[in-house]
N, CA, C and O atoms as a Maestro MAE file, in Angstrom:
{
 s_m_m2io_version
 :::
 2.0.0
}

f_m_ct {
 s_m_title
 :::
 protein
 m_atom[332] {
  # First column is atom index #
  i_m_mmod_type
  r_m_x_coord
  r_m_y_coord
  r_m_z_coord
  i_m_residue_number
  s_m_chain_name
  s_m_pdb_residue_name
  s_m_pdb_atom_name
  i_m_atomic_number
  :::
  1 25 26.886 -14.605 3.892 1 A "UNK " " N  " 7
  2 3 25.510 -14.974 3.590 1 A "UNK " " CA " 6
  3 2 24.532 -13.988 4.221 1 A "UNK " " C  " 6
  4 15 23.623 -13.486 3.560 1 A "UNK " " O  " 8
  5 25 24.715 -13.747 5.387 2 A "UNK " " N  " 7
  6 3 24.166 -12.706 6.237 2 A "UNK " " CA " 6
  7 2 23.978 -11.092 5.567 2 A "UNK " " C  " 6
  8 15 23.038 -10.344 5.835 2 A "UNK " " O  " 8
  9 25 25.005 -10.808 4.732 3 A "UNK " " N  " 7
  10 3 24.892 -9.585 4.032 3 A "UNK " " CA " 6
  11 2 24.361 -9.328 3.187 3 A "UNK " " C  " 6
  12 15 24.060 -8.159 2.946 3 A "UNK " " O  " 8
  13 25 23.815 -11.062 1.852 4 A "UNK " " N  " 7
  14 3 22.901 -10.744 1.014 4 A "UNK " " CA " 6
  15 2 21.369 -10.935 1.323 4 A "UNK " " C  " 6
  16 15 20.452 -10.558 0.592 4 A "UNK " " O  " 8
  17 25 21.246 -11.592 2.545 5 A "UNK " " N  " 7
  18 3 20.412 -11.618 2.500 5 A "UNK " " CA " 6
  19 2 19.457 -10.163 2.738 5 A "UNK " " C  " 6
  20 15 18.341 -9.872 2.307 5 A "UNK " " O  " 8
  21 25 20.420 -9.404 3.615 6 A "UNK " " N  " 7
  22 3 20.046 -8.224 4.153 6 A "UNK " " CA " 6
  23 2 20.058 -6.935 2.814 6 A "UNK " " C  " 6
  24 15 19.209 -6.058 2.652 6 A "UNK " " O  " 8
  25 25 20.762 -7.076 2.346 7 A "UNK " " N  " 7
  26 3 20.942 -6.270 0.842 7 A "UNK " " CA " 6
  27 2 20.242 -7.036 -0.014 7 A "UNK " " C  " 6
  28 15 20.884 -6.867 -1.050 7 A "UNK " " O  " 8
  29 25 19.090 -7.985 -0.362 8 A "UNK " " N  " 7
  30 3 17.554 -8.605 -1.265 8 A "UNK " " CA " 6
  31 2 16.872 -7.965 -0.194 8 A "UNK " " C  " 6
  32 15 15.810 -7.494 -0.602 8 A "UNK " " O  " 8
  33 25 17.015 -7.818 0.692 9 A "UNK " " N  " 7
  34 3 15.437 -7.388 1.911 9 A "UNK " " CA " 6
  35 2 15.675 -5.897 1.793 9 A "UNK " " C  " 6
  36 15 14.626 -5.267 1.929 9 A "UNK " " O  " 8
  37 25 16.566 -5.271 1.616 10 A "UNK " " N  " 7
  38 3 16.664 -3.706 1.842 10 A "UNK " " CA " 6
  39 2 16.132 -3.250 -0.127 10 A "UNK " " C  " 6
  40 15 15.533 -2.224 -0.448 10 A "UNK " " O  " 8
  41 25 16.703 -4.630 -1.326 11 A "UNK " " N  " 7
  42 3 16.181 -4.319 -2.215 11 A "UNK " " CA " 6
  43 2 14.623 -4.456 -2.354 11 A "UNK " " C  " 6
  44 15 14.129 -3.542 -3.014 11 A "UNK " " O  " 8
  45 25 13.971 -5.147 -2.005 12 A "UNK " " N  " 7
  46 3 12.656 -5.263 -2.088 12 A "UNK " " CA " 6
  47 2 11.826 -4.620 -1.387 12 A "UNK " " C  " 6
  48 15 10.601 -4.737 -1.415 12 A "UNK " " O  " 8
  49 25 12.659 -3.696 -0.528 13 A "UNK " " N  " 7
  50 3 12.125 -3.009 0.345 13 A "UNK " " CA " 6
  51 2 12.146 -1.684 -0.866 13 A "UNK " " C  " 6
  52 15 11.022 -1.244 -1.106 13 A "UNK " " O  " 8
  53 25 13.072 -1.154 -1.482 14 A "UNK " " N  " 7
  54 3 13.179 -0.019 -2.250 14 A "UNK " " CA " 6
  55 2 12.123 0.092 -3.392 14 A "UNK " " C  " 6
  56 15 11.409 1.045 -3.706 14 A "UNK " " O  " 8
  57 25 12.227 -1.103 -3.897 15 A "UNK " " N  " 7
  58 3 11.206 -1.820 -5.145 15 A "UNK " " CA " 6
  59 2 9.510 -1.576 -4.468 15 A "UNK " " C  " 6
  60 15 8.685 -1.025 -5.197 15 A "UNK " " O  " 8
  61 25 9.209 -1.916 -3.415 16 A "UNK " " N  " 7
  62 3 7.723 -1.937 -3.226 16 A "UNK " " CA " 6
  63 2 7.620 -0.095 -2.948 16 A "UNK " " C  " 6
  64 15 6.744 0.639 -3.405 16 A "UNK " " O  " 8
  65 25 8.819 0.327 -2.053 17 A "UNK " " N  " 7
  66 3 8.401 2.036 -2.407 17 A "UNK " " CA " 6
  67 2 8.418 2.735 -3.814 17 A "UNK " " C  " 6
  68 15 8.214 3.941 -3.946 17 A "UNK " " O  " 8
  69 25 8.625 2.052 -4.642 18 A "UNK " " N  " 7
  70 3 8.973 2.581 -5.868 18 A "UNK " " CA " 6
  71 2 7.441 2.543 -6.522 18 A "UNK " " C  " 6
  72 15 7.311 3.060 -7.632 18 A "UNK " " O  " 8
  73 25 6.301 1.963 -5.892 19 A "UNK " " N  " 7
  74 3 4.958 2.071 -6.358 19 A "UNK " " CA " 6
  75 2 3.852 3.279 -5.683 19 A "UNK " " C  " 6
  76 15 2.760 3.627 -6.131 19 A "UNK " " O  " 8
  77 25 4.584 3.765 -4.434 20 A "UNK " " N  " 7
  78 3 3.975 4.992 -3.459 20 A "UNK " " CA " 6
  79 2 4.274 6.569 -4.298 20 A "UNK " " C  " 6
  80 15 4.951 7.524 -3.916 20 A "UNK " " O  " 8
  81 25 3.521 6.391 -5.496 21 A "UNK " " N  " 7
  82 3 3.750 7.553 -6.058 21 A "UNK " " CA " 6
  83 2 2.537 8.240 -6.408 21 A "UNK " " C  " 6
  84 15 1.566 7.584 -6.786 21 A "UNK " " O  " 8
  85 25 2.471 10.047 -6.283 22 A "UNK " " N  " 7
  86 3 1.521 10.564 -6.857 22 A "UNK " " CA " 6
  87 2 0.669 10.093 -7.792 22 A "UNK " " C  " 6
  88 15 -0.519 10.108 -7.470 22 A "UNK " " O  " 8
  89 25 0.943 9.685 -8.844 23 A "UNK " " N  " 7
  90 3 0.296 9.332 -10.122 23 A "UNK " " CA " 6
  91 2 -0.686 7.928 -9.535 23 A "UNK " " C  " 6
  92 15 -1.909 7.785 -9.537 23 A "UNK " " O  " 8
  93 25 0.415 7.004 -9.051 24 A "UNK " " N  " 7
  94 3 -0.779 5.560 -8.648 24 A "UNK " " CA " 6
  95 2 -1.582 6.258 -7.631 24 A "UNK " " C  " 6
  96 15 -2.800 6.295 -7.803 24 A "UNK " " O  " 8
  97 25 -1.103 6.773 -6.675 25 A "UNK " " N  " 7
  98 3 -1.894 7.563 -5.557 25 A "UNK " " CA " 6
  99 2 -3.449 7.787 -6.666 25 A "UNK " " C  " 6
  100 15 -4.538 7.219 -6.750 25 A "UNK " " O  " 8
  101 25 -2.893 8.719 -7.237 26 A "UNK " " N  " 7
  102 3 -4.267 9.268 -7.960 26 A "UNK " " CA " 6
  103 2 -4.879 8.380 -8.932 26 A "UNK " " C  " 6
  104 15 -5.918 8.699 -9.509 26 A "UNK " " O  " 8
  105 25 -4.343 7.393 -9.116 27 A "UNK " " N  " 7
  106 3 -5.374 6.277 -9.663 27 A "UNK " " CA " 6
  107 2 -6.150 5.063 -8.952 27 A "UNK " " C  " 6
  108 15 -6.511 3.947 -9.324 27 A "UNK " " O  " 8
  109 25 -6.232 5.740 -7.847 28 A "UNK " " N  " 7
  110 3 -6.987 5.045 -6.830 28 A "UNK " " CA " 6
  111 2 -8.058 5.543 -6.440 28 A "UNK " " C  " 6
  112 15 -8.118 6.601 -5.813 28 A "UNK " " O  " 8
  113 25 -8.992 4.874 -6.747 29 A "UNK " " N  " 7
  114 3 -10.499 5.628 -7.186 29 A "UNK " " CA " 6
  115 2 -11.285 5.172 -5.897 29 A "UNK " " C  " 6
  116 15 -10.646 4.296 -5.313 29 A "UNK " " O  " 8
  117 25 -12.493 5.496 -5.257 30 A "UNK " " N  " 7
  118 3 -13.552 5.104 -4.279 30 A "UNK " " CA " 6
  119 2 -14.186 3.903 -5.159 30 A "UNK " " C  " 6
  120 15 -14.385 3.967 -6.373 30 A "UNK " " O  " 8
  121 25 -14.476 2.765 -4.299 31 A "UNK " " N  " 7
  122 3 -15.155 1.711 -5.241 31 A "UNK " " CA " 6
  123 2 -14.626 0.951 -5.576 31 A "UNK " " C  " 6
  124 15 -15.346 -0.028 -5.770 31 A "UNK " " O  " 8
  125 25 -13.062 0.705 -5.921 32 A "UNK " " N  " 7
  126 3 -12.166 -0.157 -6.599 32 A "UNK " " CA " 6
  127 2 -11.849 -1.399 -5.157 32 A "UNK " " C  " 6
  128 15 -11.724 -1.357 -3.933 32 A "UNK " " O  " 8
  129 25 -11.837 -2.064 -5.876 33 A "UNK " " N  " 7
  130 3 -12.067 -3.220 -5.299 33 A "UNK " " CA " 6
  131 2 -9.758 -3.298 -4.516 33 A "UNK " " C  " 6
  132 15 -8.714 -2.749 -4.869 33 A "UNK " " O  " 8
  133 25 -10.137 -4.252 -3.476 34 A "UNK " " N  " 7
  134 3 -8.783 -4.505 -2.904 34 A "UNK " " CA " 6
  135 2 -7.656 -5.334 -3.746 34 A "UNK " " C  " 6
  136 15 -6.515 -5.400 -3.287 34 A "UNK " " O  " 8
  137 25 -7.993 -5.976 -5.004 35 A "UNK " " N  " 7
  138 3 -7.203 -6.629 -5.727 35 A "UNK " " CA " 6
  139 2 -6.925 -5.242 -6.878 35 A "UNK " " C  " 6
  140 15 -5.879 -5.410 -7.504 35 A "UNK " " O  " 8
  141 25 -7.639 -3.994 -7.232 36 A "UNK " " N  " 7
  142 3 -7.576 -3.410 -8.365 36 A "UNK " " CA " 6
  143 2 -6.427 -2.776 -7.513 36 A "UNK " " C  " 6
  144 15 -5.277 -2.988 -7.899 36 A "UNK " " O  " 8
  145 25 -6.588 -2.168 -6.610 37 A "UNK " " N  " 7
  146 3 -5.962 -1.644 -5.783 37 A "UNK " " CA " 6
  147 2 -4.247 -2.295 -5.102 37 A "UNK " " C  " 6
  148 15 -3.258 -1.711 -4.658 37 A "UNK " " O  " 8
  149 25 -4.496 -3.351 -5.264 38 A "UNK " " N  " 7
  150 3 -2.614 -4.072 -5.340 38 A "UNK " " CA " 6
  151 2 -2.111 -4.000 -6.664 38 A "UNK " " C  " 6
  152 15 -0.936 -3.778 -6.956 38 A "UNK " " O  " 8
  153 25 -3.396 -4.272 -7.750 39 A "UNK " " N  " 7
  154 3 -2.953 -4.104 -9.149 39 A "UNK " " CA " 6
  155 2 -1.861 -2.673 -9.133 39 A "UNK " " C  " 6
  156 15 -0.749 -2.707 -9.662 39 A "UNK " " O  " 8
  157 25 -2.289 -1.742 -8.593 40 A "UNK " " N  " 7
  158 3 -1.443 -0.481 -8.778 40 A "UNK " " CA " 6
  159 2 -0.444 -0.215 -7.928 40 A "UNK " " C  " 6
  160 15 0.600 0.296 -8.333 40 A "UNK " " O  " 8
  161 25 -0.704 -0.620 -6.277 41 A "UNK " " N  " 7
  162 3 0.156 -0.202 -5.284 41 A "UNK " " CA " 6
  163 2 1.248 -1.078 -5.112 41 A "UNK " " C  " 6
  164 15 2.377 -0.737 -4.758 41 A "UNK " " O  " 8
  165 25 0.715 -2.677 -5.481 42 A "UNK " " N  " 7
  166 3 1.488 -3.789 -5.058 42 A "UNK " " CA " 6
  167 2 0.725 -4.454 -3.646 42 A "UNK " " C  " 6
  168 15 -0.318 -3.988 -3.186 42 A "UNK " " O  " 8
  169 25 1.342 -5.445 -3.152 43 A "UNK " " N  " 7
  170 3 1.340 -5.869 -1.754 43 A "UNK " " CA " 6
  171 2 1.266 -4.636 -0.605 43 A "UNK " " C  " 6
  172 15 2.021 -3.664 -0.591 43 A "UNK " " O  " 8
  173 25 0.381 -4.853 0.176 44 A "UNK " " N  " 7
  174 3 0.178 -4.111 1.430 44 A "UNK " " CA " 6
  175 2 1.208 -4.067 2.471 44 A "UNK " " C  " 6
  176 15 1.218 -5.182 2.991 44 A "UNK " " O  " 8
  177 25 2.037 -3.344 2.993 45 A "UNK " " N  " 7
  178 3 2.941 -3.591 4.166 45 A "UNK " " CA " 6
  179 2 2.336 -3.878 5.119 45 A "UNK " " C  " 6
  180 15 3.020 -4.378 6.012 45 A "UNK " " O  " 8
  181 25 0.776 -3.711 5.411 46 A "UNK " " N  " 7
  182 3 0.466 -4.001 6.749 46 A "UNK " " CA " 6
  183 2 -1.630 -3.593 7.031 46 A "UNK " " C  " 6
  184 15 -2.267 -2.548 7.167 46 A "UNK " " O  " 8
  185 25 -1.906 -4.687 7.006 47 A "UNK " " N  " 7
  186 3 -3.597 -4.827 7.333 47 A "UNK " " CA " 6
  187 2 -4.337 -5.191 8.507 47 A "UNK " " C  " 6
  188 15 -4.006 -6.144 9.213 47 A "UNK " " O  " 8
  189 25 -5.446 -4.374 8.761 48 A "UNK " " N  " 7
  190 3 -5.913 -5.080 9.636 48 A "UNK " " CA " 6
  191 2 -7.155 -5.015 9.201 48 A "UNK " " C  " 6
  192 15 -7.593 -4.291 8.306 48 A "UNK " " O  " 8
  193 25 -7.870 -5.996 10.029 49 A "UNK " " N  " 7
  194 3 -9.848 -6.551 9.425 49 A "UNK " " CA " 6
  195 2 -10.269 -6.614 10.810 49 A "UNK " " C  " 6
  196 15 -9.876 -7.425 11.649 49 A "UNK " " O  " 8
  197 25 -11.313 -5.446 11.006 50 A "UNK " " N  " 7
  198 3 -12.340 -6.086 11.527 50 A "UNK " " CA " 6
  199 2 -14.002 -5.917 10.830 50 A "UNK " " C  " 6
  200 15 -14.372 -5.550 9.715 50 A "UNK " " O  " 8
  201 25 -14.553 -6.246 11.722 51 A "UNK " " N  " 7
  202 3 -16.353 -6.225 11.510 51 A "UNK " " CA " 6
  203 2 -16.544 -5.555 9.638 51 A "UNK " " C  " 6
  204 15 -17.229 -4.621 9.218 51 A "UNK " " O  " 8
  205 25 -15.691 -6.436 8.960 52 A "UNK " " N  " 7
  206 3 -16.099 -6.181 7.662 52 A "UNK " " CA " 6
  207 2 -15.386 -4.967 6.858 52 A "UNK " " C  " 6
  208 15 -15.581 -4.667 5.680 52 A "UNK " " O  " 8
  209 25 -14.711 -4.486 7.569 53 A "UNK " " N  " 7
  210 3 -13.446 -3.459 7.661 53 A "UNK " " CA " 6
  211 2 -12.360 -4.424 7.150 53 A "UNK " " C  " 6
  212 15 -12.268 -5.647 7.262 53 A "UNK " " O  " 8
  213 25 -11.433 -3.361 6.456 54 A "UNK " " N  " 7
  214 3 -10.390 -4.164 5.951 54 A "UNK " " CA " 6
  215 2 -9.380 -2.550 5.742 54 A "UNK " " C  " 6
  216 15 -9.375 -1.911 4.690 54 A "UNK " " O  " 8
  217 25 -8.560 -2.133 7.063 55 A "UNK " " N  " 7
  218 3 -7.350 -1.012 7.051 55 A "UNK " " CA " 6
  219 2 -6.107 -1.413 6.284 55 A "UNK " " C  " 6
  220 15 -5.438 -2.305 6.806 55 A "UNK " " O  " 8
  221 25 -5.597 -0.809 4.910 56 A "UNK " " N  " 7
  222 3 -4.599 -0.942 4.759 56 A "UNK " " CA " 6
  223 2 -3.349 0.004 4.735 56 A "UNK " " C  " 6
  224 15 -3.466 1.222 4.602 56 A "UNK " " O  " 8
  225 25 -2.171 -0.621 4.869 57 A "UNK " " N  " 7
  226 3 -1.250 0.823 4.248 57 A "UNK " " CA " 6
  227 2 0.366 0.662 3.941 57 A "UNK " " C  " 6
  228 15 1.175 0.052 4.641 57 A "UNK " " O  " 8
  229 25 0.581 1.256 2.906 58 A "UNK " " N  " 7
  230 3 1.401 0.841 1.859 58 A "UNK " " CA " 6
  231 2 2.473 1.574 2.051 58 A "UNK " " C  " 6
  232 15 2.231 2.770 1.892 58 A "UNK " " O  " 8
  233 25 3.760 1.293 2.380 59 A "UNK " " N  " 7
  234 3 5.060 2.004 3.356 59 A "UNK " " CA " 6
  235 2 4.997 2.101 4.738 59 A "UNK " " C  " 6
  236 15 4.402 1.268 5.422 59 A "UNK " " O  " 8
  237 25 5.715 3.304 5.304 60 A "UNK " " N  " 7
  238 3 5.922 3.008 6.336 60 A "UNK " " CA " 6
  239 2 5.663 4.814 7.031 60 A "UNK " " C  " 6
  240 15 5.227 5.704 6.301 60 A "UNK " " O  " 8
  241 25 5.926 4.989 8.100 61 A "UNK " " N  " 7
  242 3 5.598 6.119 8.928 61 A "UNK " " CA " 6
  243 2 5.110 7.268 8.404 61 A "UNK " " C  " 6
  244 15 4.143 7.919 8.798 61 A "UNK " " O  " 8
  245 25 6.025 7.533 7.254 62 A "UNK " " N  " 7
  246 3 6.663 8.675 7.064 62 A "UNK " " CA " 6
  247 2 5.910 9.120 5.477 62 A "UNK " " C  " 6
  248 15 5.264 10.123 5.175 62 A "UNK " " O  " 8
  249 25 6.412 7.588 4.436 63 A "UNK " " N  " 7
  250 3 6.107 7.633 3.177 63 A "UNK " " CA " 6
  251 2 4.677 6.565 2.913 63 A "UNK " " C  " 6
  252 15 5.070 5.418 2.700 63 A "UNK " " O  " 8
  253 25 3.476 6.656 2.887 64 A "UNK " " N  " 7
  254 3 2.298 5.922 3.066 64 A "UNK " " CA " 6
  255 2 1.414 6.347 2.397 64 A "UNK " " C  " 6
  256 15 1.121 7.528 2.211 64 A "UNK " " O  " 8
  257 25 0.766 5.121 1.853 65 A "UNK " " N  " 7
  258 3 -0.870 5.418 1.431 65 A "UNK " " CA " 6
  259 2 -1.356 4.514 2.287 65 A "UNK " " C  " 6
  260 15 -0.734 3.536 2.702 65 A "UNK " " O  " 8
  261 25 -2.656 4.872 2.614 66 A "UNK " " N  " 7
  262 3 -3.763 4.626 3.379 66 A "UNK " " CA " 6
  263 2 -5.014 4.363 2.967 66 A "UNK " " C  " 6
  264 15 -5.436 5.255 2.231 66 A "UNK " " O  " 8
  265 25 -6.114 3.090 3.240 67 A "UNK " " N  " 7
  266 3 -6.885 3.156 2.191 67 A "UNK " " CA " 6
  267 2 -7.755 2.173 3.410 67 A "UNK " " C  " 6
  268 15 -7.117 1.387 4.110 67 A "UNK " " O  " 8
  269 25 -8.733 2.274 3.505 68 A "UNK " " N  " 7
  270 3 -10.019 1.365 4.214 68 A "UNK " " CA " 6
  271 2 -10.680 0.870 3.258 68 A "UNK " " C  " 6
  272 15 -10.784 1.467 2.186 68 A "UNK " " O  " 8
  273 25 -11.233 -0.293 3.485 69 A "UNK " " N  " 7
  274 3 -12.084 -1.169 2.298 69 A "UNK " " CA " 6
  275 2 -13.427 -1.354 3.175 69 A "UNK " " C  " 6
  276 15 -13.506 -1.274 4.401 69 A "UNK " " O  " 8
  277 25 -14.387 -1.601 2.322 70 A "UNK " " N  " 7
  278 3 -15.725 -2.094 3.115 70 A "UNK " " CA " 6
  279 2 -16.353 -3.354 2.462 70 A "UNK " " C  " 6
  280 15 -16.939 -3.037 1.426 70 A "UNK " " O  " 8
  281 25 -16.381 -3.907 2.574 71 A "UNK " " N  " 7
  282 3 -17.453 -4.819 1.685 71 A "UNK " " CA " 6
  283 2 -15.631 -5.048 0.628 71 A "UNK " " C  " 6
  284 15 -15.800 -5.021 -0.591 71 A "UNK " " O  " 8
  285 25 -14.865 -5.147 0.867 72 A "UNK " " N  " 7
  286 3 -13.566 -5.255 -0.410 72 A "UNK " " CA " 6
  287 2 -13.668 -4.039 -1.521 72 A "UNK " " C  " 6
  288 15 -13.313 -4.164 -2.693 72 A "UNK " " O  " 8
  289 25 -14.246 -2.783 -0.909 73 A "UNK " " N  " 7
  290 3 -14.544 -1.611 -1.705 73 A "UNK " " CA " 6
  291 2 -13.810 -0.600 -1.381 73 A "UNK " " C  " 6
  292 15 -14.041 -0.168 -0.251 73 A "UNK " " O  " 8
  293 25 -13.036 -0.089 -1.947 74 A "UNK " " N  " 7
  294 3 -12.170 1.042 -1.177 74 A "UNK " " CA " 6
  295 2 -12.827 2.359 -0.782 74 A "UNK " " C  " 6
  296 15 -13.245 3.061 -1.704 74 A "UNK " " O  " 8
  297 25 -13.037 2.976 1.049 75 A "UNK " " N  " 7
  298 3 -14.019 4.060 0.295 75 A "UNK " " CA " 6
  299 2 -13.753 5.088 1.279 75 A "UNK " " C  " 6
  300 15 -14.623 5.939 1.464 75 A "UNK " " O  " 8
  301 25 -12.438 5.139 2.077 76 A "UNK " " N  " 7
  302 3 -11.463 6.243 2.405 76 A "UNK " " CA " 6
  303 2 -10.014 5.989 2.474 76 A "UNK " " C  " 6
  304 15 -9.527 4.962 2.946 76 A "UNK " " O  " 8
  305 25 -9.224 7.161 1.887 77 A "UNK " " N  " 7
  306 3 -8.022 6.886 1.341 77 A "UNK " " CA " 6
  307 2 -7.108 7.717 1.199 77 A "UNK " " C  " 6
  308 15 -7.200 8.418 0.191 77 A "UNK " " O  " 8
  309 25 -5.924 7.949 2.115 78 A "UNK " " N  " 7
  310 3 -5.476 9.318 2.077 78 A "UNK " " CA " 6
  311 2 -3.406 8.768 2.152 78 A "UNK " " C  " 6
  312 15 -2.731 7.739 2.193 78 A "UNK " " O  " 8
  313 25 -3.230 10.137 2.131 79 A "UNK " " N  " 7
  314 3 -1.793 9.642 2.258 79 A "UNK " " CA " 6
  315 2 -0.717 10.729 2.598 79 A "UNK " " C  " 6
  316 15 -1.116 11.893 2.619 79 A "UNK " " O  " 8
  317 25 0.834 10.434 2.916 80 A "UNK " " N  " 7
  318 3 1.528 10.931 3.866 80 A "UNK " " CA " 6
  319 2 2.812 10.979 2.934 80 A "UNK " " C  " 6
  320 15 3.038 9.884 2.419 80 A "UNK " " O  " 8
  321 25 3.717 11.992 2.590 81 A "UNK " " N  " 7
  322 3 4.884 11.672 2.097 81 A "UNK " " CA " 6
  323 2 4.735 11.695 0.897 81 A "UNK " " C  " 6
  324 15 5.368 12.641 0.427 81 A "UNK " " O  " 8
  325 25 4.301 11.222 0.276 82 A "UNK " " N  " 7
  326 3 3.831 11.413 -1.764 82 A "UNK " " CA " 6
  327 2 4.021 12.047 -2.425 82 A "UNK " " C  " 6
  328 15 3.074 12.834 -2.441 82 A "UNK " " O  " 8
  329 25 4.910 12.376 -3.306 83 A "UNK " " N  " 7
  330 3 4.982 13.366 -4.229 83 A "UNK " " CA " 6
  331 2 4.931 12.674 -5.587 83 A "UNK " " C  " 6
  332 15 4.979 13.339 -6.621 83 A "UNK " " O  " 8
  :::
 }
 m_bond[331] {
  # First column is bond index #
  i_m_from
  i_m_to
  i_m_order
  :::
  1 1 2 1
  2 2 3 1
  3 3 4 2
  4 3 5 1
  5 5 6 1
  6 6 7 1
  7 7 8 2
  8 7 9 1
  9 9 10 1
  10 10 11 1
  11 11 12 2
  12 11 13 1
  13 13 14 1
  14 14 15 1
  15 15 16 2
  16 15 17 1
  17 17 18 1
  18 18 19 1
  19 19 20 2
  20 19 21 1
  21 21 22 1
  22 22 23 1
  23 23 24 2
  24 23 25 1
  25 25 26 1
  26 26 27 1
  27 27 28 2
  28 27 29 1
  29 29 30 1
  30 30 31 1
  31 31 32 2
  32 31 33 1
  33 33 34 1
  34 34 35 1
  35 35 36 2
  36 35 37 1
  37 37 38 1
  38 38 39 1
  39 39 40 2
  40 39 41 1
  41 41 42 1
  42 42 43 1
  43 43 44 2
  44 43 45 1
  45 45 46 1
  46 46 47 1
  47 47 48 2
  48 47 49 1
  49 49 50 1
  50 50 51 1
  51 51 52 2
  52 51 53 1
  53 53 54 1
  54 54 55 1
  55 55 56 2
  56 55 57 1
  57 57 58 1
  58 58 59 1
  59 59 60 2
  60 59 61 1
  61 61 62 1
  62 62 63 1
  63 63 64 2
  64 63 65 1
  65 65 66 1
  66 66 67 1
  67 67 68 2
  68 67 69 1
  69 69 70 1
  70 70 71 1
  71 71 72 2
  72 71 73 1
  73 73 74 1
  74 74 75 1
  75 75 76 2
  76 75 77 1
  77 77 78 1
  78 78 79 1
  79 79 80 2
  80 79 81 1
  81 81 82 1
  82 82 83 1
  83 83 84 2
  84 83 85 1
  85 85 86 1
  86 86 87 1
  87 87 88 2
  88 87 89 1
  89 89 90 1
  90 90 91 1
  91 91 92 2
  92 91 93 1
  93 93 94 1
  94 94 95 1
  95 95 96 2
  96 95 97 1
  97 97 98 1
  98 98 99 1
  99 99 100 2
  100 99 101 1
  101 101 102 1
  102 102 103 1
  103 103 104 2
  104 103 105 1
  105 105 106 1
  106 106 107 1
  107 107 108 2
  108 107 109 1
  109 109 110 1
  110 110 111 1
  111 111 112 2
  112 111 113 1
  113 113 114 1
  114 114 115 1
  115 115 116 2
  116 115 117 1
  117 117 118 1
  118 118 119 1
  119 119 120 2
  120 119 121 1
  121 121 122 1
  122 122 123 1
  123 123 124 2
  124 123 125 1
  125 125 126 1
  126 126 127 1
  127 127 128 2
  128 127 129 1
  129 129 130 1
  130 130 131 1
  131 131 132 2
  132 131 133 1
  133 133 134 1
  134 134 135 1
  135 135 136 2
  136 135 137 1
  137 137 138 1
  138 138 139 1
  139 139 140 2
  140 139 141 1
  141 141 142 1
  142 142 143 1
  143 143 144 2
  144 143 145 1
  145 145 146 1
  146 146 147 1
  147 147 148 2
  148 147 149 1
  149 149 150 1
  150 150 151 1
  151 151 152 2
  152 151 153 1
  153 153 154 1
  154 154 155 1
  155 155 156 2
  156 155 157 1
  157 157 158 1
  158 158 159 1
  159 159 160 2
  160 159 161 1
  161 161 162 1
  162 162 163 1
  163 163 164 2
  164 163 165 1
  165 165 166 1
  166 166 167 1
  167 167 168 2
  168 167 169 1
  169 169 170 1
  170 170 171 1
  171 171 172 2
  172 171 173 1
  173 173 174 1
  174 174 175 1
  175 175 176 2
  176 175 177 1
  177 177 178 1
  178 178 179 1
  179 179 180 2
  180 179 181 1
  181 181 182 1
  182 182 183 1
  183 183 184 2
  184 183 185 1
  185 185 186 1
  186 186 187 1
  187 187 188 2
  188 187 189 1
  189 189 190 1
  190 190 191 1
  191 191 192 2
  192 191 193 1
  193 193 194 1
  194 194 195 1
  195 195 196 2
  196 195 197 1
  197 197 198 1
  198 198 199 1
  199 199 200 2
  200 199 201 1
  201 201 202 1
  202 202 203 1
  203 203 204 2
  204 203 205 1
  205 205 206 1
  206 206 207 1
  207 207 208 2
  208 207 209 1
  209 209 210 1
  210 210 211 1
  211 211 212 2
  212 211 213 1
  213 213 214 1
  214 214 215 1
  215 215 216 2
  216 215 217 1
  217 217 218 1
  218 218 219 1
  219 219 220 2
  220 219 221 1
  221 221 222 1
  222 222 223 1
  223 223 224 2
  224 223 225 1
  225 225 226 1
  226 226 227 1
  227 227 228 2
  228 227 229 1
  229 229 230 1
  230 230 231 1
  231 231 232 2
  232 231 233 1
  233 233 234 1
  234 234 235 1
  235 235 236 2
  236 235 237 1
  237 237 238 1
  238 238 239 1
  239 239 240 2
  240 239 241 1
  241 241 242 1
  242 242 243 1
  243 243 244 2
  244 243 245 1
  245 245 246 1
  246 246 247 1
  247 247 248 2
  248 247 249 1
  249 249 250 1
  250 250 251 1
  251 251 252 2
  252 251 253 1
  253 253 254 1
  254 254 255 1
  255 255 256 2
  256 255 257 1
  257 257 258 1
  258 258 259 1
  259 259 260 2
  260 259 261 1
  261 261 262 1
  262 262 263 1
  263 263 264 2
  264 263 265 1
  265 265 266 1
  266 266 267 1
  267 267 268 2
  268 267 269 1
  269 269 270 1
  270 270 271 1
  271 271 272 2
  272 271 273 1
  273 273 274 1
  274 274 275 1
  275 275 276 2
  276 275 277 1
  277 277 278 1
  278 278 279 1
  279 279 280 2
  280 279 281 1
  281 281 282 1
  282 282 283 1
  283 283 284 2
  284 283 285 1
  285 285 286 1
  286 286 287 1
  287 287 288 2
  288 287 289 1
  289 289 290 1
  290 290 291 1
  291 291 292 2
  292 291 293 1
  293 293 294 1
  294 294 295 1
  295 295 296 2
  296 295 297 1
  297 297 298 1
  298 298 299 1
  299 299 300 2
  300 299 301 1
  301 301 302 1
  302 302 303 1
  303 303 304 2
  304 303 305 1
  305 305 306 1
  306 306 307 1
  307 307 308 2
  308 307 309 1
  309 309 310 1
  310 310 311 1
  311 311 312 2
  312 311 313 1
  313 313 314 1
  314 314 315 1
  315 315 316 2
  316 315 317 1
  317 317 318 1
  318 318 319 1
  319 319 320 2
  320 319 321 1
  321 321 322 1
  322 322 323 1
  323 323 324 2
  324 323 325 1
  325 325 326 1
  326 326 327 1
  327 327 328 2
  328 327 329 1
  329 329 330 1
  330 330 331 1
  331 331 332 2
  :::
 }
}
């Protein structure tokens, strides 16, 4: 039981990198709101909010997009690993 569960978590782990690509990269525009923005990337691996700030970023160390929201507006956004 222990092994599938770990082989669905290592698959869904492959599946959400399978959206960290050049092309969505580049369809991520300044302005687009934080839901248009899962529309393309998927779920966030990891956020933080403060004072109206909203840091997100999508993978992990190595392979990442990066994106700050303001107001739920995306309006810096860079990234690591992408091809």
């Amino acid at each position: 039981m222990k092994k599938i569960v770990v082989l669905l978590a290592a698959l869904l782990f492959v599946g959400a990198c399978s959206k960290l690509t050049q092309d969505n990269y580049d369809q991520v525009k300044a302005g687009m709101t934080y839901q248009e923005v899962t529309d393309i990337l998927g779920t966030a691996t990891h956020c933080d909010e403060a004072v109206g700030t909203k840091s997100c970023r999508w993978g992990d160390d190595e392979k990442n997009i990066k994106i700050t929201f303001l107001a739920d507006r995306a309006t810096v956004f860079s990234n690591q690993g992408i091809q």
